[in-house]
C-alpha positions as CSV (number, residue, x, y, z in Angstrom):
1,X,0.0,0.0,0.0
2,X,2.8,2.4,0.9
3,X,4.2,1.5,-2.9
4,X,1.1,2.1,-4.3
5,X,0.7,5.9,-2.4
6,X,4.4,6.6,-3.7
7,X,3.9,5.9,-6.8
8,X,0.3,8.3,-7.2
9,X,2.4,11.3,-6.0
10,X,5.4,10.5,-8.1
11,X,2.8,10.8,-11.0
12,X,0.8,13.8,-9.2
13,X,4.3,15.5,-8.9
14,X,5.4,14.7,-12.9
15,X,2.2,16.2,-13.5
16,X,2.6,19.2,-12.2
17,X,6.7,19.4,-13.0
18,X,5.3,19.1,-16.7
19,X,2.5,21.9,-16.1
20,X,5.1,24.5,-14.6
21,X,7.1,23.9,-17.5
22,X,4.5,24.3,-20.5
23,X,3.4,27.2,-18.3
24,X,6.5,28.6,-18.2
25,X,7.5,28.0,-21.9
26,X,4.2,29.8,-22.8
27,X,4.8,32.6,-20.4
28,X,8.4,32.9,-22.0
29,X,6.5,33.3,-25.9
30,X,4.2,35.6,-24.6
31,X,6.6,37.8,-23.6
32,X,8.8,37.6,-26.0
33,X,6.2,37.9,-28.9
34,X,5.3,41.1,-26.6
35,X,9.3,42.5,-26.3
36,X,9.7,41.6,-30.2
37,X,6.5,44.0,-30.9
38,X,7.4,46.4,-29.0
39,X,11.1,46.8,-30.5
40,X,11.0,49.3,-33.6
41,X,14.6,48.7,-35.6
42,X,16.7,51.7,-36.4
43,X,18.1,51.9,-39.4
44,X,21.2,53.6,-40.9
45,X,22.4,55.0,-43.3
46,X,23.9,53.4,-46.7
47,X,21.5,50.4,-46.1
48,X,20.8,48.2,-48.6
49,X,17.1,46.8,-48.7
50,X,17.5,43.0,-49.0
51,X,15.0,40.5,-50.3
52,X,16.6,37.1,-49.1
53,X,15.8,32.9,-49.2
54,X,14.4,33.2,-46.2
55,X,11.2,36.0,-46.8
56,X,7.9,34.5,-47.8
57,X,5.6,36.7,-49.2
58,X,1.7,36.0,-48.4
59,X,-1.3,37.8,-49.4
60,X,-3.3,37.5,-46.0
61,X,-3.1,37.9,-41.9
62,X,-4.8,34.2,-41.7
63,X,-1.6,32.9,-43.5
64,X,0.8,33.9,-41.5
65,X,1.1,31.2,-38.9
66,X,4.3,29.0,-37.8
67,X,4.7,25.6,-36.7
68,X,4.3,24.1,-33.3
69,X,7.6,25.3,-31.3
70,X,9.1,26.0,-34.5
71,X,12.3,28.1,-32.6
72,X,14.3,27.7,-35.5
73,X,11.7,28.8,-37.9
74,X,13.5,31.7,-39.8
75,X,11.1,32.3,-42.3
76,X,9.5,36.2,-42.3
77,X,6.2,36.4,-43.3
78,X,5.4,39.4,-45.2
79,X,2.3,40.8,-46.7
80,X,2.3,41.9,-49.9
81,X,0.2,45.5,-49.3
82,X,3.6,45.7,-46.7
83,X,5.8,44.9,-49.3
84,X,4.7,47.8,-51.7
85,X,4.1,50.0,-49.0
86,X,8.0,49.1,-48.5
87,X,9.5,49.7,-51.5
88,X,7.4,52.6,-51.8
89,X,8.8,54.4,-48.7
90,X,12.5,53.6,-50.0
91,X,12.4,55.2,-53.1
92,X,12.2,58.0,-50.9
93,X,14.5,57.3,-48.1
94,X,17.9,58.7,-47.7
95,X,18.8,55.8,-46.5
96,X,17.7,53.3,-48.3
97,X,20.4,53.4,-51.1
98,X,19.1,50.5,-53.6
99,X,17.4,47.0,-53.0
100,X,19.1,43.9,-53.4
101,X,17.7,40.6,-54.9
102,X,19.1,37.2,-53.0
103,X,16.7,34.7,-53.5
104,X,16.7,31.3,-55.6
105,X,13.3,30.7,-55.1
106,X,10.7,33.4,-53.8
107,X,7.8,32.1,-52.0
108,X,4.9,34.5,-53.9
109,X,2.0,34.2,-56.1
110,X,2.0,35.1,-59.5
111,X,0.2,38.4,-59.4
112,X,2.1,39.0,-56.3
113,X,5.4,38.5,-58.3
114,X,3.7,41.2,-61.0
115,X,2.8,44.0,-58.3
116,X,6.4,43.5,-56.8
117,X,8.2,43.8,-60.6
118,X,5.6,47.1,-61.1
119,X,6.9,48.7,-57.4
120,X,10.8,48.1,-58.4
121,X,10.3,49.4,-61.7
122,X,8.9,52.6,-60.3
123,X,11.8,52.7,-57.2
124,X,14.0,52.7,-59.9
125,X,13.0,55.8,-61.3
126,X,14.7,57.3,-58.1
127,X,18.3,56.3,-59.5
128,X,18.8,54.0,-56.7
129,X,20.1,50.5,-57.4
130,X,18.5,47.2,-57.9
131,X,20.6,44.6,-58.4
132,X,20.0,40.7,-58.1
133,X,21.8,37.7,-57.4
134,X,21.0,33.7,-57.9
135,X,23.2,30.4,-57.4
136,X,20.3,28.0,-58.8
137,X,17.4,30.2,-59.6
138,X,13.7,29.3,-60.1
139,X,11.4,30.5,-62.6
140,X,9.9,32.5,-60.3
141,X,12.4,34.3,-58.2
142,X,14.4,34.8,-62.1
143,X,10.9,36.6,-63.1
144,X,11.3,38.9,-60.4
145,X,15.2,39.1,-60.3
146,X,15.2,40.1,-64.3
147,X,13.8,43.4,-63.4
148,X,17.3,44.2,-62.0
149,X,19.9,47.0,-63.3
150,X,22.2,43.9,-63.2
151,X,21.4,40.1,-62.6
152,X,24.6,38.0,-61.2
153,X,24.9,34.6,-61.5
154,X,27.0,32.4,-59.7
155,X,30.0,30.8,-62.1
156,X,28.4,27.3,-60.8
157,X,24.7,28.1,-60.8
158,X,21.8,28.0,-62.9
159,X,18.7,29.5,-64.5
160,X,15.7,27.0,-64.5
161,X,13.6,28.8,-67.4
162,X,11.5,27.0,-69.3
163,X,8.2,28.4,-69.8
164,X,5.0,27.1,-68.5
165,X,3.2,23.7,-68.2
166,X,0.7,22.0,-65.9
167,X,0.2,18.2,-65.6
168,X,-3.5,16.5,-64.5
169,X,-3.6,13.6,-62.6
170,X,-6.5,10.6,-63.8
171,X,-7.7,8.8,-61.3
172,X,-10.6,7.1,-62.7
173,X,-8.6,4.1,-64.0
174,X,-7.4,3.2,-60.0
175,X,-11.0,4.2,-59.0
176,X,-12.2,1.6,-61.4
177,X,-9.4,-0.8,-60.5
178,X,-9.5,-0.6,-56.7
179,X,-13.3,-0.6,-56.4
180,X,-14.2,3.4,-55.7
181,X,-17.0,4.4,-56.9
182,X,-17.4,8.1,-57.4
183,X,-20.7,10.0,-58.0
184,X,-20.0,13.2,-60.3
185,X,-23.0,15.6,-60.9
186,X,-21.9,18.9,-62.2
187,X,-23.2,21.7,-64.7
188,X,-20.5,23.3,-66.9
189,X,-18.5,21.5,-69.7
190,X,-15.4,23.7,-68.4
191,X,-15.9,22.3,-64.5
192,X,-13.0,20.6,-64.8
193,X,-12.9,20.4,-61.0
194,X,-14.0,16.4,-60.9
195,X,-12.5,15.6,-64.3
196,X,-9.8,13.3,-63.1
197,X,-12.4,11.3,-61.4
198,X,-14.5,10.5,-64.4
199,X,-12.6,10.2,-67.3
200,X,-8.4,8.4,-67.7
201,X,-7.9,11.2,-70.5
202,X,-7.7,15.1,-70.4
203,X,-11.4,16.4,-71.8
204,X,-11.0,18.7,-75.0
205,X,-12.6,21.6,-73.0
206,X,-10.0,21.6,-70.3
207,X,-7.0,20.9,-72.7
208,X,-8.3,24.0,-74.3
209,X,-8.8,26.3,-71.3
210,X,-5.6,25.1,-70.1
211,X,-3.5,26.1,-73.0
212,X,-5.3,29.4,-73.3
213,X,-4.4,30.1,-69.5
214,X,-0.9,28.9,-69.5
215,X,-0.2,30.9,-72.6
216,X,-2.2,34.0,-71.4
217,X,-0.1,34.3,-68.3
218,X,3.2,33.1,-70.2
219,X,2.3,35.7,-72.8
220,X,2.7,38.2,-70.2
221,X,5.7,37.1,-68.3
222,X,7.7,36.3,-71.0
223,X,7.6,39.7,-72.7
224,X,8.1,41.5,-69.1
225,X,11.1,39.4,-68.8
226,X,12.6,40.1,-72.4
227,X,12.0,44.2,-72.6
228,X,13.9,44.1,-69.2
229,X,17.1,41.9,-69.9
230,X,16.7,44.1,-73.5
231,X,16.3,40.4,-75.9
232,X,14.2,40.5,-78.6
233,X,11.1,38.0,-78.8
234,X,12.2,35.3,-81.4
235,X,16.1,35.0,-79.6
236,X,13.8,34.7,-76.1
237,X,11.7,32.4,-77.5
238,X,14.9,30.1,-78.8
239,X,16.5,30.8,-75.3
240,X,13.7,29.5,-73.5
241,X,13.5,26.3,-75.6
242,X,17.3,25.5,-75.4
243,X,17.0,25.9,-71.9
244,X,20.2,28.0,-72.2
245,X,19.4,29.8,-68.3
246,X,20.8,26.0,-66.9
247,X,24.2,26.8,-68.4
248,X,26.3,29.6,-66.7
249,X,28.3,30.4,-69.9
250,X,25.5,30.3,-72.1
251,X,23.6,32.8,-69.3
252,X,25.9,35.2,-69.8
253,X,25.9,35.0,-73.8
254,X,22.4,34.9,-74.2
255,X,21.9,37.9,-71.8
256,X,20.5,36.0,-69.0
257,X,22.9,37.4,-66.9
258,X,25.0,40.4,-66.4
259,X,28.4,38.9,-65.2
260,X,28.9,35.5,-63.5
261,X,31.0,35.8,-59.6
262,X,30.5,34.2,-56.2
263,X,28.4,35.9,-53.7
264,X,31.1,37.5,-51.7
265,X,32.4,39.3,-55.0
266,X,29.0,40.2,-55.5
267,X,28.7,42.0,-52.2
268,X,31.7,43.8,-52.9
269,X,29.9,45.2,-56.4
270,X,27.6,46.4,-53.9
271,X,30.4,48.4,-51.9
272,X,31.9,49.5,-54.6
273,X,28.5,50.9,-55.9
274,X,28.1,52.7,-52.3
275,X,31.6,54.0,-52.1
276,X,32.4,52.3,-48.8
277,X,35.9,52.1,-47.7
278,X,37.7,48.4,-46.9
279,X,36.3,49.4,-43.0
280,X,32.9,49.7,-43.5
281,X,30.6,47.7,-43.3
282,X,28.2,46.6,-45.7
283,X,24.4,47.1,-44.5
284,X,22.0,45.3,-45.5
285,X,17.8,45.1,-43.8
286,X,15.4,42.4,-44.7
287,X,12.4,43.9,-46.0
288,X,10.3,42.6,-42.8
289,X,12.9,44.5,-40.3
290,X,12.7,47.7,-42.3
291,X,8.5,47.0,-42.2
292,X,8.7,47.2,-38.6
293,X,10.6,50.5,-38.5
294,X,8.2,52.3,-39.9
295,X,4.6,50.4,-39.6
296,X,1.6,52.2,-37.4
297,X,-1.4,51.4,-36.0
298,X,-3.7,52.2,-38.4
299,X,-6.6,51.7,-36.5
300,X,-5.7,55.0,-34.2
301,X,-7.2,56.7,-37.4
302,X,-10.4,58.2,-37.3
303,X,-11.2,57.7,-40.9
304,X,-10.1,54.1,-42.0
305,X,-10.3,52.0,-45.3
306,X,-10.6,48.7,-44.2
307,X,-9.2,45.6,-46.2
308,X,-11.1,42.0,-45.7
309,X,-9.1,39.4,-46.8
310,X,-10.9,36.2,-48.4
311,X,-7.7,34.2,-48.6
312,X,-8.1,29.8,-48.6
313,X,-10.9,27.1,-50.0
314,X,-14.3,28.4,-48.2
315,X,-16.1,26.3,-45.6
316,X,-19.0,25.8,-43.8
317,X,-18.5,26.0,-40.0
318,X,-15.6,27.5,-37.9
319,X,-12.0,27.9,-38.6
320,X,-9.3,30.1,-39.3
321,X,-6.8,29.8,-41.8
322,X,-8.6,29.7,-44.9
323,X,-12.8,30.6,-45.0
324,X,-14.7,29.6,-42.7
325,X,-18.3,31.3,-43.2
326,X,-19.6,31.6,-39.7
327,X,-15.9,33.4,-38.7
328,X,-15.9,34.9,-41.7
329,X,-19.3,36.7,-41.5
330,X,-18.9,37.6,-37.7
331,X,-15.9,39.9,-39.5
332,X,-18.2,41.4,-42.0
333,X,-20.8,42.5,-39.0
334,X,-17.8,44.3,-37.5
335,X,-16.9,46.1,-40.2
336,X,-20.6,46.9,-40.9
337,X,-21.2,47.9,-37.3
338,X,-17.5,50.1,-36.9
339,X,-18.6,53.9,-38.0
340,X,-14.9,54.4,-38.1
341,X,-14.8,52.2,-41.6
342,X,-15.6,54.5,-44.0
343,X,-14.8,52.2,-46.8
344,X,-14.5,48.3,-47.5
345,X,-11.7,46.6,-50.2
346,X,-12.7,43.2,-50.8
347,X,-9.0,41.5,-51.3
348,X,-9.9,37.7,-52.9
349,X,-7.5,35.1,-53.4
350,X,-9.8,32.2,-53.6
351,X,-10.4,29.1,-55.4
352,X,-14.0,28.5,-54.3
353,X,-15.3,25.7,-51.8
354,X,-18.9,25.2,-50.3
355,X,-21.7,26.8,-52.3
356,X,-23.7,27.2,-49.3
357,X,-21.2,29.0,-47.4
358,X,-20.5,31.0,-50.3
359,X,-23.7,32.1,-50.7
360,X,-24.0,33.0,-47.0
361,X,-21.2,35.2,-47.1
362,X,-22.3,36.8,-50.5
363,X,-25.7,37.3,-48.5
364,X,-23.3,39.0,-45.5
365,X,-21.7,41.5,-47.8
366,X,-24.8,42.0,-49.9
367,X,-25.9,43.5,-46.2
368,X,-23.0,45.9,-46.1
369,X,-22.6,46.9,-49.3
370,X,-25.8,49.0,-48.3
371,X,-23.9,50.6,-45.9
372,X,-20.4,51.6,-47.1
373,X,-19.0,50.6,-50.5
374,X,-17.3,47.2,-51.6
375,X,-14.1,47.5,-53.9
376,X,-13.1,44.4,-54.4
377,X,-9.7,42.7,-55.5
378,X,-8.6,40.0,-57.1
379,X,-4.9,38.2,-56.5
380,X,-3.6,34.9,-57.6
381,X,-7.2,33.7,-57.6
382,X,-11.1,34.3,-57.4
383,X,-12.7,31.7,-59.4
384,X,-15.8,29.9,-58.8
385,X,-17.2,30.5,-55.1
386,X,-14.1,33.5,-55.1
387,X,-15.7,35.1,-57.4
388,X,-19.1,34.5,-56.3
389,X,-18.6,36.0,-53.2
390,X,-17.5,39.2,-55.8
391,X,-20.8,40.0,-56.8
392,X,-21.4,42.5,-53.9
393,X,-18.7,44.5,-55.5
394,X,-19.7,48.4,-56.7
395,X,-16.4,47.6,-58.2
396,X,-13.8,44.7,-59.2
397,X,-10.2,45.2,-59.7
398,X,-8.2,41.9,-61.3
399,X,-4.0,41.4,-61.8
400,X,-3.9,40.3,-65.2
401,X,-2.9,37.0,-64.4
402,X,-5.4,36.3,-61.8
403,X,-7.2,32.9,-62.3
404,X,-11.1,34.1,-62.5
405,X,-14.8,32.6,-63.7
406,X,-15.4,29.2,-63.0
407,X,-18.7,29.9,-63.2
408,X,-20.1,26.4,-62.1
409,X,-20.9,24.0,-59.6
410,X,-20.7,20.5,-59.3
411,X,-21.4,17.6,-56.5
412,X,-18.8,14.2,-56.1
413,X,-19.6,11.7,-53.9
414,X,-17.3,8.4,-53.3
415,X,-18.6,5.3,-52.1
416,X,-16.8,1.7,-51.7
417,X,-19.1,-0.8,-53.0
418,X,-17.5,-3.3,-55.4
419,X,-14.2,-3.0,-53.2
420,X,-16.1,-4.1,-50.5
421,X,-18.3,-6.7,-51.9
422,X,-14.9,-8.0,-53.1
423,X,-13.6,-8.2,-49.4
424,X,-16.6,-10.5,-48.4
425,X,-18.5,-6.9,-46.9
426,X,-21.9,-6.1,-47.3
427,X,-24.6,-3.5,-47.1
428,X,-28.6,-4.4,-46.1
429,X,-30.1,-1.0,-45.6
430,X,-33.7,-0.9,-43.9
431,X,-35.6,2.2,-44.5
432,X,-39.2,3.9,-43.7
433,X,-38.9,6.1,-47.2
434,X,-37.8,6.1,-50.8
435,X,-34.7,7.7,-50.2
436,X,-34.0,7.6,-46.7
437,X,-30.8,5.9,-47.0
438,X,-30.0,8.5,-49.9
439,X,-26.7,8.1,-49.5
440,X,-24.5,5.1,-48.2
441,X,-20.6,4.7,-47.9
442,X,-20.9,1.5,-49.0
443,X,-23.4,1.2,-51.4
444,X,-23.3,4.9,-53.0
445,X,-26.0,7.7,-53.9
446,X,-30.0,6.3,-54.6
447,X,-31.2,6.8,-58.1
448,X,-33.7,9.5,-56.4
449,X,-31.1,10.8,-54.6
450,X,-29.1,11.6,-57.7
451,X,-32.4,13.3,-59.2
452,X,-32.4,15.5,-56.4
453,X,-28.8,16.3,-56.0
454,X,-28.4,16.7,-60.1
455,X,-31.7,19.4,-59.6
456,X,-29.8,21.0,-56.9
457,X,-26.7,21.5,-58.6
458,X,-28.7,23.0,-61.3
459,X,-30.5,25.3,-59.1
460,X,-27.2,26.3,-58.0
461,X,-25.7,27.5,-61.1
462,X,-28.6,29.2,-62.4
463,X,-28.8,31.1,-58.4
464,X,-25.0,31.8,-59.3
465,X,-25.5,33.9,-63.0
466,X,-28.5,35.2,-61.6
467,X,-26.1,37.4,-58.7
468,X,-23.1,37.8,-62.3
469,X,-25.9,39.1,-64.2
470,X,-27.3,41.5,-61.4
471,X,-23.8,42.5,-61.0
472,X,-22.3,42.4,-64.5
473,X,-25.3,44.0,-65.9
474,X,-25.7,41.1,-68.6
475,X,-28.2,38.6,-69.7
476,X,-28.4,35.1,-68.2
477,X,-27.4,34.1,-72.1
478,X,-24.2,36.5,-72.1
479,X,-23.0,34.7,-68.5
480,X,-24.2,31.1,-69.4
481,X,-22.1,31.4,-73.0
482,X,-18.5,32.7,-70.7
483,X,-19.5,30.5,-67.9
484,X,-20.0,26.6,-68.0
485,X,-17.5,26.6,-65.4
486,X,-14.7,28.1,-67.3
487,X,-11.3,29.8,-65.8
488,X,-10.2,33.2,-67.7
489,X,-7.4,34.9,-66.5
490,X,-7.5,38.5,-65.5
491,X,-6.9,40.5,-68.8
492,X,-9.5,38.3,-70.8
493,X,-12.0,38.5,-68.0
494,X,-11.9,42.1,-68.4
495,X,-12.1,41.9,-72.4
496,X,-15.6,39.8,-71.5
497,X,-17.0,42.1,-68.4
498,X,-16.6,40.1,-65.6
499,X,-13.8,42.8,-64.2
500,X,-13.9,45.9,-64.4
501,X,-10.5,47.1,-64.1
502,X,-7.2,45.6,-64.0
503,X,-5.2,47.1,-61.4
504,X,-3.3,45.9,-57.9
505,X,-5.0,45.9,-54.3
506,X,-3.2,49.7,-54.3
507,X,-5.5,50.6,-57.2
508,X,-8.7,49.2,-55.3
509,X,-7.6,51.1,-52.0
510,X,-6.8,54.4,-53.6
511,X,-10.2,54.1,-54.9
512,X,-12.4,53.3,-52.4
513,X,-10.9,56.5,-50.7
514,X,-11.7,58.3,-53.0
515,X,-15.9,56.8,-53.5
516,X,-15.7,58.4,-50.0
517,X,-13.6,61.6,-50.5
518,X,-10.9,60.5,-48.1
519,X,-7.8,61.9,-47.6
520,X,-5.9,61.1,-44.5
521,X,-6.7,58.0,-43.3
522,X,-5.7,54.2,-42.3
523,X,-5.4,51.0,-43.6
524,X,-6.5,48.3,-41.2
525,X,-6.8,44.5,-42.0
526,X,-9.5,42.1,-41.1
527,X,-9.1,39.4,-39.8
528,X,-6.7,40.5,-37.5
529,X,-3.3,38.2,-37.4
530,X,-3.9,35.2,-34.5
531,X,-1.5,35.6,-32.0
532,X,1.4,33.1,-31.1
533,X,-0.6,32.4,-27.9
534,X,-3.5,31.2,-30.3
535,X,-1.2,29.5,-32.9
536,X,-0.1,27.2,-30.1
537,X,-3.5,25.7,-29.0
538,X,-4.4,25.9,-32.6
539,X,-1.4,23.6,-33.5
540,X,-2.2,21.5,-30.6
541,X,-5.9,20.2,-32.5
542,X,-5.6,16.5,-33.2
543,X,-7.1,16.9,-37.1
544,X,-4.5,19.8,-37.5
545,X,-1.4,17.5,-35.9
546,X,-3.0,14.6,-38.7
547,X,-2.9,17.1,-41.3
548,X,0.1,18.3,-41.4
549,X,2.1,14.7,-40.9
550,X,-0.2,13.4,-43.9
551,X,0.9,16.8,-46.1
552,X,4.4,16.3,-45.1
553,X,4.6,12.9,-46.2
554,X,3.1,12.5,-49.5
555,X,3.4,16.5,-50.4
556,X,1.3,19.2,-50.8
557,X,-0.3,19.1,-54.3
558,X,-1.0,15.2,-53.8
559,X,-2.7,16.0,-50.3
560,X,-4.9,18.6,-52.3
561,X,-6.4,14.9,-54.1
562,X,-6.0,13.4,-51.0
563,X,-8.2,15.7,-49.1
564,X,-10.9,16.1,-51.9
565,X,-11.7,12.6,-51.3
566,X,-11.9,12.2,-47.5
567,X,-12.3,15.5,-46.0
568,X,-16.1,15.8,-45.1
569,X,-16.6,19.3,-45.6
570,X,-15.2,19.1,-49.1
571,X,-18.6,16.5,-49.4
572,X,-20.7,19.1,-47.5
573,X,-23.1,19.7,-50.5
574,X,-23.0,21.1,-54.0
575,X,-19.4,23.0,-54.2
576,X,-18.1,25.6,-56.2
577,X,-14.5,25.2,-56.9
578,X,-11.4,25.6,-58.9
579,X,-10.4,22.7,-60.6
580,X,-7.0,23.5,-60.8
581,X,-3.6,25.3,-59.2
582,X,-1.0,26.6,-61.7
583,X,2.1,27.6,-60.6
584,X,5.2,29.7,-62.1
585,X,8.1,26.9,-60.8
């Protein structure tokens, strides 16, 4: 008995030695999350404004969230209003002497990559430097870097560009194979979205919106990247298809690069450029440091534009990276209810998700829209349910290369019958009605309940170009002929009227201030950043700690097909959703 007592306060005192400790860690974050926010960075002079590996650039608060005691996480998050607001300020700062490029592979969207190329163009109308730098360059971070005064290659490096391509995955032939059945219903030859469930071959439809997009956006980059490195189309073109960028030597011939030296002669271009003297050191600030030195809290402002992001796949429920409807309309009652928002930019990067929760936050900003104005703005994406959520717009702003329509909806619903007759399982159901066990895991989707869901999918498209056409001011015919579930990019959407302006999230601020005559006032972002407190009981959810092992393992764009097919709220109902990610690698 005395064995047994020792041993219950041995555990009892474990206990609470492991309490003290989390409580102390936790205590120890929260203060110094407090200490780092309180800290504004000096900075001197002959600085030189450095975009490094190690700076991420994302689009919205709700993505800027770390890993569970991530301490060695180095990676700065930085918003991409921030970023142009940035390299705004140091075209005007004595101090700020040029900007310097050191990055293989930039972690940014596509029209994120455009807005940053348009803010360096204009810095360098200042006569301050850009210069860049790569060992073994991306696509990407080369788009970017090319906009450079000079672009330095390592004498061992490399230039991975190649032009654009996408690649589908068919999944019907191991559906078939293993046993899955999969019931598609879906309006919209274009809604491409549940293609690689149905059919072991790429539609003619999708082929042809794919090549249109790819060579839309390519269109675009490729010319930015040729008037800047001064090479004419044709030698670009054959440049680009010799993959010439993966050989120094032939970098440097073909006007890829400038010269070809290691990094520490590169730095000492740099000095050279600033007139330092062999004592001096070199000074250089990431762009989140020099963010903090001059950031304010907007919200002490009496007058404030206010910028919603709608950033993620949207959801039913509660949640809070991506959308989540019934967080994501408590946000658009603040705003509606603050007298201090004077003015609401709509910033969209969305794929689409749930077309009920879609339509509940459409209904949402429908409701505030008849209070202060909606300006909204498209980034990488706002396509399907992103761009439904659009039609409370007075007025839409797109990047050219943002991925919009998608106007369609579609239903897919998996069920394991023949694998599990073939494993000796089987399904009786017993039932007072028709239809009452509509739907089964095992033995799939009733014939009524396919009549029903096919009527509510159609129900649901025509409910989505009745809110385009409202908005668009078109017929249900004009919509129905651009929709079918079809993905434009930015500049052809606006050639067809479903945008009304191509311009950044800048464009759509400067103009919502000036709907409401506004002059001096702030910019304030909903919803707010979570706090590393939050992030930590966040991280510590059991379906977030599954998620993120599963991702890890088999990689992000497989999880994407992974998650289609078992997460439930990706089954809650007919959805409206992108059918596709494209990428510049």
């Amino acid at each position: 008995m005395r064995s047994f007592f020792k041993n219950v306060l041995a555990n009892i005192v474990a206990i609470i030695i492991i309490a003290a400790v989390f409580s102390l860690f936790l205590i120890m974050i929260i203060a110094s999350s407090a200490l780092s926010g309180d800290q504004k960075p000096s900075i001197k002079s002959n600085t030189v404004l450095t975009l490094d590996f190690k700076t991420s650039i994302i689009d919205s608060p709700t993505e800027d969230q770390g890993d569970l005691f991530a301490f060695n996480d180095k990676q700065k998050n930085v918003l991409i209003f921030d970023m142009l607001e940035a390299i705004k300020k140091a075209k005007n700062d004595d101090k700020i002497k040029g900007i310097s490029i050191e990055t293989d592979g930039i972690r940014a969207g596509f029209t994120q990559l455009d807005d940053i190329r348009g803010a360096l163009e204009d810095f360098k109308k200042s006569g301050k430097f850009v210069y860049a730098y790569g060992n073994v360059v991306s696509q990407s971070a080369y788009y970017l870097g090319s906009v450079a005064d000079q672009y330095i290659l390592n004498p061992a490096g490399g230039i991975d560009l190649k032009g654009l391509s996408t690649e589908v995955l068919y999944m019907k032939n191991f559906a078939d194979k293993y046993g899955i059945g999969i019931e598609i219903i879906r309006h919209g030859k274009y809604k491409a979205a549940v293609e690689p469930f149905m059919r072991d071959d790429m539609s003619p439809e999708n082929k042809d919106q794919l090549s249109t997009l790819l060579n839309d956006v390519w269109s675009s980059t490729s010319k930015k990247i040729a008037a800047s490195r001064k090479i004419d189309s044709a030698q670009f073109r054959t440049v680009v298809d010799s993959l010439y960028g993966t050989i120094p030597d032939l970098s440097l011939q073909n006007k890829l690069a400038d010269k070809l030296m290691q990094k520490s002669e590169y730095d000492k271009m740099i000095r050279t450029k600033l007139n330092l003297k062999e004592k001096d050191k070199l000074t250089k600030v990431s762009f989140k440091k020099y963010i903090n030195s001059f950031s304010e809290d907007a919200s002490k402002k009496n007058e404030q534009i206010a910028v919603l992001y709608a950033s993620g796949a949207i959801y039913n429920g509660e949640g809070y990276k991506d959308i989540f409807a019934d967080n994501y309309v408590k946000e658009i009652k603040k705003l509606t209810e603050d007298d201090k928002i004077k003015a609401v930019v709509l910033r969209i990067n969305s794929p689409g998700g749930s077309a009920n929760a879609s339509d509940e936050i459409l209904f949402e900003l429908q409701q505030l829209k008849k209070k202060k104005p909606i300006i909204v703005s498209f980034g990488d994406y706002a396509a399907s349910g992103g761009y439904y959520i659009a039609m409370a717009a007075d007025k839409i702003y797109s990047e050219p290369n943002t991925l919009t329509g998608s106007i369609g909806v579609f239903g897919m619903i998996p069920y394991f019958k023949e694998i599990a007759n073939k494993n000796g399982f089987t399904a009786i159901p017993v039932t007072t009605n028709a239809n009452s066990n509509m739907y089964s895991p095992i033995n799939g989707v009733t014939p009524g309940g396919v009549a029903i869901l096919t009527k509510s999918v159609e129900q649901t498209y025509k409910r989505f170009v009745h809110f385009v056409t409202e908005n668009r001011k078109k017929s249900f015919e004009q919509i129905d002929e651009i929709g079918g579930g079809r993905v434009w990019s930015g500049t052809r959407a606006k050639e067809i009227g479903l945008v009304d302006e191509l311009g950044t999230l800048q464009d759509a601020i400067a103009f919502a201030a000036q709907k409401v005559k506004l002059k001096d006032y702030g910019v304030t972002s909903y919803p707010k950043k979570m706090s590393q407190f939050e992030q930590i009981f966040k991280n510590l959810d059991e379906d977030e700690i599954s998620a993120r092992l599963i991702k890890n393992k088999i990689g992000a764009d497989n999880y994407k097909m992974f998650d289609q097919l078992t997460n439930p709220k990706l089954q809650e109902g007919v959805m409206m959703k992108m059918p596709f990610d494209i990428k510049i690698n």
